[in-house]
C-alpha positions in Angstrom: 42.6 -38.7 -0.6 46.4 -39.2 -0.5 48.0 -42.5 0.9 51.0 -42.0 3.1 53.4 -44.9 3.9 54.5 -45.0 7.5 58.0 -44.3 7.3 56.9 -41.1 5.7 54.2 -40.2 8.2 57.3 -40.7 10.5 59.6 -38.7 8.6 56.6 -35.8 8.6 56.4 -35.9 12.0 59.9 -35.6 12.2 60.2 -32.4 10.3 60.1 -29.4 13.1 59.5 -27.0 10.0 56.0 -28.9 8.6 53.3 -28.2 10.8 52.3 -31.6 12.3 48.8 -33.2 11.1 45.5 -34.6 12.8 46.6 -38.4 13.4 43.1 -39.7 13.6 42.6 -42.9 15.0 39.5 -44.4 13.6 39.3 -47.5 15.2 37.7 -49.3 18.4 38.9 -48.3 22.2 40.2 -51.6 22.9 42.2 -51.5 19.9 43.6 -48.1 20.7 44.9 -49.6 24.1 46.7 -52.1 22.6 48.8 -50.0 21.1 49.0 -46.6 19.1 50.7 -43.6 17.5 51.7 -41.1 20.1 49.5 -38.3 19.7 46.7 -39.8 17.8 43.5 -38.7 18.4 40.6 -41.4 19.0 37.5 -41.1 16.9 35.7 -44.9 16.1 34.7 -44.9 12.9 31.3 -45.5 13.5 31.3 -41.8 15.5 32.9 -39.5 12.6 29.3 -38.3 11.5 28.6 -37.0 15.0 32.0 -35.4 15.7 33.2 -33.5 12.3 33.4 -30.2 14.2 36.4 -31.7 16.2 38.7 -32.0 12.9 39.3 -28.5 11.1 38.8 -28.5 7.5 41.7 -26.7 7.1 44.5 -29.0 8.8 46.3 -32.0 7.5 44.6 -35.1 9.0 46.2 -38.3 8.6 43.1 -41.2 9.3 44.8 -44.3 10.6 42.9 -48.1 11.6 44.6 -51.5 12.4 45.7 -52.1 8.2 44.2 -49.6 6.2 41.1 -50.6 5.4 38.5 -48.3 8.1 41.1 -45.4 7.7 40.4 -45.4 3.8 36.6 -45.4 4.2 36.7 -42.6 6.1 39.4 -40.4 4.5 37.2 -41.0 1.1 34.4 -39.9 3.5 35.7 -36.7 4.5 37.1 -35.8 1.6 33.1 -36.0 0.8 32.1 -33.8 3.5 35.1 -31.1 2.2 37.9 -31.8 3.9 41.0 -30.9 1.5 44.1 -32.2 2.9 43.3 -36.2 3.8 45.8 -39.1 4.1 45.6 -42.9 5.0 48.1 -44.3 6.1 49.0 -47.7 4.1 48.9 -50.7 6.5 47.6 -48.7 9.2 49.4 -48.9 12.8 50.5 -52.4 11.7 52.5 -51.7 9.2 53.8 -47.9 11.8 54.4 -51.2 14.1 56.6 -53.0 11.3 58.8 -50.7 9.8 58.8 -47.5 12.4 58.4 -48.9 15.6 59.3 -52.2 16.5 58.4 -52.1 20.3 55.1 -51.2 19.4 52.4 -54.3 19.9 51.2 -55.8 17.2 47.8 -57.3 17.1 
């Protein structure tokens, strides 16, 4: 598992030549309706077992939580089940909310 630090995730996404990764949302419905990254995909944590057939093996996927802590679990946890190309992002949506985005809510 890779870490990834926001700016870079944004610079990634950025890039119209690198193909764009899975931005898995691992956290709670409530949280992800406080705020999010646009085009993040919501998976709770606790539900990854049940739904690994919705994330390719083969893409990029990016896990991301409220700090860091949830997405690294489950990055490491992936990268158990044979996922190759795993991220966290450091700091989570907070720290996307800190230096990337300042309109974004913070919670």
């Amino acid at each position: 598992m890779r870490q990834i630090s926001a700016p870079d995730l944004a610079q990634w996404l950025a890039d119209p030549a690198r193909p764009r990764p899975i931005l898995l949302d691992v956290r709670e419905p409530s949280e992800y309706e406080i705020c999010h990254i646009p085009e993040a995909r919501l998976i709770p944590m606790r539900t990854i077992p049940l739904r690994l057939t919705e994330l390719p093996r083969e893409a990029e996927i990016v896990a991301i939580c409220h700090h860091g802590g949830r997405s690294m679990q489950v990055a490491m946890f992936l990268e158990q089940q044979g996922y190759g190309a795993v991220y966290n992002l450091v700091g989570g949506v907070n720290a996307w909310a800190l230096s990337v985005d300042p309109k974004m809510p913070c919670y």
